[in-house]
C-alpha positions as CSV (number, residue, x, y, z in Angstrom):
1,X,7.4,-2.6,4.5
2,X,3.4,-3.1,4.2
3,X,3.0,-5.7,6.5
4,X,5.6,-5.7,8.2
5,X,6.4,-2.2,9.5
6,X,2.8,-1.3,9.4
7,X,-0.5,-3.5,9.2
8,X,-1.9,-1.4,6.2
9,X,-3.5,-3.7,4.1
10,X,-7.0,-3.0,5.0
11,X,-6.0,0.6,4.3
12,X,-5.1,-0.7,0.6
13,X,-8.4,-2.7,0.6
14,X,-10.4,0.2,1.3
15,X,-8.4,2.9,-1.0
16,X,-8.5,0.3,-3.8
17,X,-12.6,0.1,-3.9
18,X,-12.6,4.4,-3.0
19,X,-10.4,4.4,-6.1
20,X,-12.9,2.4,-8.0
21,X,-15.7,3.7,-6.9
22,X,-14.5,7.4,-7.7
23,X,-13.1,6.6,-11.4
24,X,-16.6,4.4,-11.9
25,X,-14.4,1.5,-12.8
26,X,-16.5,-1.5,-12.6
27,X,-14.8,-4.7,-10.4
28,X,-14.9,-7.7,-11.9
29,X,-13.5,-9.4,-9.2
30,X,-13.6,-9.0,-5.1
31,X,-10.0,-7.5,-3.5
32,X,-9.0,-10.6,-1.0
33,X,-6.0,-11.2,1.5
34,X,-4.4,-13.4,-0.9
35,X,-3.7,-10.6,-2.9
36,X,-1.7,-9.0,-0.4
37,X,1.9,-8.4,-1.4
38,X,1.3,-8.6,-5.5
39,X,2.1,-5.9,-7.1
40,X,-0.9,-3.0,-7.8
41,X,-0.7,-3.9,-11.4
42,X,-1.5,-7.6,-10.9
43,X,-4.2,-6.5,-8.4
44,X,-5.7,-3.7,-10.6
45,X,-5.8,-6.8,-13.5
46,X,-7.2,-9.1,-11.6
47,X,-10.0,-6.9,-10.5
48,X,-11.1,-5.1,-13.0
49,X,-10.1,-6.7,-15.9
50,X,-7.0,-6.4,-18.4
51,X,-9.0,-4.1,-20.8
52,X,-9.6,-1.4,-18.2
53,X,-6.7,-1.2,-17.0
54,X,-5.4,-0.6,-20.6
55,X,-8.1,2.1,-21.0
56,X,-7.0,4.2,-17.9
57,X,-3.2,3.0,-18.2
58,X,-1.4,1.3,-14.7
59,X,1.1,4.5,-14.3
60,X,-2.6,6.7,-13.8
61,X,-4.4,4.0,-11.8
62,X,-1.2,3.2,-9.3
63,X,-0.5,7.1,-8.8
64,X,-4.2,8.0,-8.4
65,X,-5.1,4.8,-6.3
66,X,-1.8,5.3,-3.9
67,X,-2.6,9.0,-3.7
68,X,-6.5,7.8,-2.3
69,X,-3.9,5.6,0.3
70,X,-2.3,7.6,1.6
71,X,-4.9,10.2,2.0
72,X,-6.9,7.8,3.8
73,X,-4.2,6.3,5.8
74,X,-3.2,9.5,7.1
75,X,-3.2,9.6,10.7
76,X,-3.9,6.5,11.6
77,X,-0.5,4.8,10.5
78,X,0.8,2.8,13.9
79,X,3.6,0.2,13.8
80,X,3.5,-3.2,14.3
81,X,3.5,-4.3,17.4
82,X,7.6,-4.5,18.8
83,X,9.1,-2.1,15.4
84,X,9.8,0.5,17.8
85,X,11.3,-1.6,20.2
86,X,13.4,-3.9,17.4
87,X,14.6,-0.7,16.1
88,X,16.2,1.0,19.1
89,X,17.6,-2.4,20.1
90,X,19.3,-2.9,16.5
91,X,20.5,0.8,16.6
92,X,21.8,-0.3,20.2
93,X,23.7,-3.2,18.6
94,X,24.6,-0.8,15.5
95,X,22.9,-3.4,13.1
96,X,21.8,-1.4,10.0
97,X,18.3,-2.0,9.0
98,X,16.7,-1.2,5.9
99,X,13.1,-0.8,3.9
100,X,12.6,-3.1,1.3
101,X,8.9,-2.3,-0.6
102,X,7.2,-3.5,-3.7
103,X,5.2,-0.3,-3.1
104,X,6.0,3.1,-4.7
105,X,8.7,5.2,-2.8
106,X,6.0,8.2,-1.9
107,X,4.5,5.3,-0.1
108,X,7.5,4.8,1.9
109,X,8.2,8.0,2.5
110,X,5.3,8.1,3.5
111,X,5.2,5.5,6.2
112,X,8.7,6.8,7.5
113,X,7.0,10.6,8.2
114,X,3.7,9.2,9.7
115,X,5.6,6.8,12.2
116,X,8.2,9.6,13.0
């Protein structure tokens, strides 16, 4: 889904430091694009450290950090560029499509609600 319905990881970017900087959990290391499509737990360990992450626990930092997403993602969710049109031409064709996510389901619940 993230990246390929929806251009979003500059949303997850964003949410990830907000999360950070709201639970003063210190970075050890920057959030890059070639993190983008591992899983919020590697991400979480990799920037700020496999003791914090202990501390806090990765069930409260994924649900907390996603909820800071999607709160800041709201609104501005777009597709990429063609979805709509690959959609209704598969629906056309009666090809069933699907949504396959690493993410957390409210996440793609999400994404299906915001681009209607």
């Amino acid at each position: 889904m993230d990246g390929t319905l929806v251009d979003n990881w500059m949303y997850h970017i964003v949410s990830f430091n907000e999360y950070l900087r709201r639970k003063n959990l210190t970075p050890i290391a920057e959030l890059t694009l070639d993190l983008n499509g591992r899983h919020s737990n590697d991400i979480f360990r990799i920037m700020i450290g496999e003791e914090q992450c202990q501390r806090v626990g990765f069930e409260t930092l994924n649900q907390e950090k996603e909820a800071v997403y999607r709160d800041m993602y709201s609104g501005y969710v777009e597709p990429i560029n063609g979805l709509i049109e690959l959609l209704k031409e598969a629906k056309a064709r009666g090809i069933k499509c699907a949504i396959a996510s690493s993410g957390c389901r409210e996440n793609v619940e999400f994404i299906i609600e915001e681009l209607g």
